[in-house]
C-alpha positions in Angstrom: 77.3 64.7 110.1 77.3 68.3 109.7 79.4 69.9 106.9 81.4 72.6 107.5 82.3 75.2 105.0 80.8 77.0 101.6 80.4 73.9 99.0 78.0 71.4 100.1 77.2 69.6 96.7 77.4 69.3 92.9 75.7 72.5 92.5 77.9 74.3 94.5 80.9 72.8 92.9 79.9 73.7 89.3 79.0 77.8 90.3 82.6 77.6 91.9 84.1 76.5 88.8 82.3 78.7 86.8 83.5 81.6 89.0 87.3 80.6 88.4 87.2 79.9 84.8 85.3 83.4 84.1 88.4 84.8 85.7 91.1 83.0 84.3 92.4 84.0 81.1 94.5 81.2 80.0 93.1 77.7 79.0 94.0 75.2 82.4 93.9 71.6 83.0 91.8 70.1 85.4 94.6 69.5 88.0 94.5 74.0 87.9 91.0 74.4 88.4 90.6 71.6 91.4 93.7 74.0 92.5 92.2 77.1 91.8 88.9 76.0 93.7 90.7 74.6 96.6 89.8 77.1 98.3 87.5 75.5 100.5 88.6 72.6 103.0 84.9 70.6 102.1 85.9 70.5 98.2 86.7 66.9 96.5 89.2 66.8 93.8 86.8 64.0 92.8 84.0 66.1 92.5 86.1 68.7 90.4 87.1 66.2 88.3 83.3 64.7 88.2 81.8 68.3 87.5 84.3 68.8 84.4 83.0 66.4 81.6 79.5 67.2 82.9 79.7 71.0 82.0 81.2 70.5 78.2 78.8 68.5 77.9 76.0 71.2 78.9 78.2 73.5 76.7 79.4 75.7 79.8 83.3 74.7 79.2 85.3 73.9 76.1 88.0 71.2 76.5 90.7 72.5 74.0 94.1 70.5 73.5 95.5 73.9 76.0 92.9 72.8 78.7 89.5 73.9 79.7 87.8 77.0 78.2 85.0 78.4 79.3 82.1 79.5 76.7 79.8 82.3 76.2 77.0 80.0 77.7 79.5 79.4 80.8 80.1 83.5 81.3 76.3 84.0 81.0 75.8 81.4 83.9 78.6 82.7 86.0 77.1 86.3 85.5 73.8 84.7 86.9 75.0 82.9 89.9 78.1 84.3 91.0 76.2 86.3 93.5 75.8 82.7 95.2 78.9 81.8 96.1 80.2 83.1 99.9 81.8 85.8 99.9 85.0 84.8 102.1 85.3 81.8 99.4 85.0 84.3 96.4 87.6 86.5 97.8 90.2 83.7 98.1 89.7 81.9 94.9 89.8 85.4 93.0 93.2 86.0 94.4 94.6 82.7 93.7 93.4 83.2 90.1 95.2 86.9 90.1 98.2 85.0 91.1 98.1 82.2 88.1 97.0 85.1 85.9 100.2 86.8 87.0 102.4 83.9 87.1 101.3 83.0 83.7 101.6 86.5 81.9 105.0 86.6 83.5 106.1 83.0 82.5 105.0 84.2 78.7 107.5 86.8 78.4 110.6 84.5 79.6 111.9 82.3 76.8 114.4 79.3 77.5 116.2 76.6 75.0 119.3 74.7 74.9 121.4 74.1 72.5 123.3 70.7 72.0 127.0 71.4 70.6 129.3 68.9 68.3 131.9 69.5 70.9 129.7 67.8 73.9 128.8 71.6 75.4 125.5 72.7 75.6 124.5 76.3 74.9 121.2 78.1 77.6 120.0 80.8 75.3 117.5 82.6 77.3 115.7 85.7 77.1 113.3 88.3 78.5 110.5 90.3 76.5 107.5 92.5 76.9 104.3 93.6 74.6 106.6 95.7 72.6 109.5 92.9 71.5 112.7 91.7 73.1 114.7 93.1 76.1 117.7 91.0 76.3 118.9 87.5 75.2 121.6 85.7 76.8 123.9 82.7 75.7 125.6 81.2 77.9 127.9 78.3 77.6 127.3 75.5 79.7 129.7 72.1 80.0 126.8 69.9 80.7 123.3 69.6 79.7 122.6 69.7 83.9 124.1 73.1 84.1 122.3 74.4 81.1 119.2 72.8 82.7 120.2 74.5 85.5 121.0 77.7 84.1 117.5 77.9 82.3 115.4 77.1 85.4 117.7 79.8 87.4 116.6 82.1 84.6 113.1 81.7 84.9 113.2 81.8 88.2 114.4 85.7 88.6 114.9 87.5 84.5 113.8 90.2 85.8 116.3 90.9 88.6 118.9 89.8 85.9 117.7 92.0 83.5 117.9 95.0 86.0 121.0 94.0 87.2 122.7 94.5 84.0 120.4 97.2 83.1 121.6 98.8 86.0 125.8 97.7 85.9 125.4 98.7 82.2 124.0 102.0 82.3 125.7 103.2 85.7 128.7 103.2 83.6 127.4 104.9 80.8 126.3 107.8 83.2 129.9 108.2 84.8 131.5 109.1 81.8 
């Protein structure tokens, strides 16, 4: 049977994952880089997680405790046989890398943590930061852990429209008077 689509075997798979790990700048488990390559409807998870062990062991990847790396040897082979891969497939899995890249970077800057109270309350401290230092932290009190979970994960979910919410409320005021 015929297969349909850009990877076709081993080879294939291991010039893929080269081409996302060159791009990624963050160390990823091997769930993210089958995810990241998935862009392809004839890719195996199998042979993702096959390929893997065989390229730190060629010296192409690292496995840190973070997740996979890849080396200088890696980046030398990617610069070498990127031109292989097909173009429509290249396009997709270089904007689903910008996306983690982004997601990432964006997750970095948001910082959660709750904090158990004598009294049985729970405190979400959470705050928002950039290159330069910290924006804004928030305390909020919470009357079960659930709510401060809840209150943390809302958080993360949309700092920044909090942040230029009350940016906004606070210095609206400021300008009136």
């Amino acid at each position: 049977m015929e297969r349909h689509g850009f990877i076709h075997d081993m080879l294939d798979v291991k010039v893929l994952i080269l081409y996302v790990m060159n791009r990624v700048l963050y160390p990823v488990d091997g769930q993210k880089v089958y995810e990241l390559c998935y862009q392809d409807e004839t890719l195996s998870y199998f042979d993702v997680q096959e390929a893997l062990p065989q390229m730190v062991r060629t010296g192409h990847l690292e496995q840190t405790p973070e997740g996979y790396v890849i080396t200088e040897k890696g980046r030398e082979a990617c610069a070498v046989t990127e031109d292989s891969l097909a173009y429509p497939l290249a396009q997709r899995v270089g904007r689903a890398v910008e996306s983690f890249n982004r997601e990432v970077r964006r997750s970095s800057f948001i910082h959660t943590e709750i904090l158990s109270h004598e009294n049985g309350e729970y405190s979400a401290v959470m705050g928002l930061s950039d290159e330069k230092g910290i924006l804004m932290t928030l305390e909020m009190t919470a009357p079960t852990q659930r709510q401060a979970l809840r209150l943390t994960r809302e958080f993360r979910r949309s700092a920044d429209v909090i942040f230029q919410m009350l940016m906004t409320q606070l210095t609206e005021e400021a300008d009136e008077d």
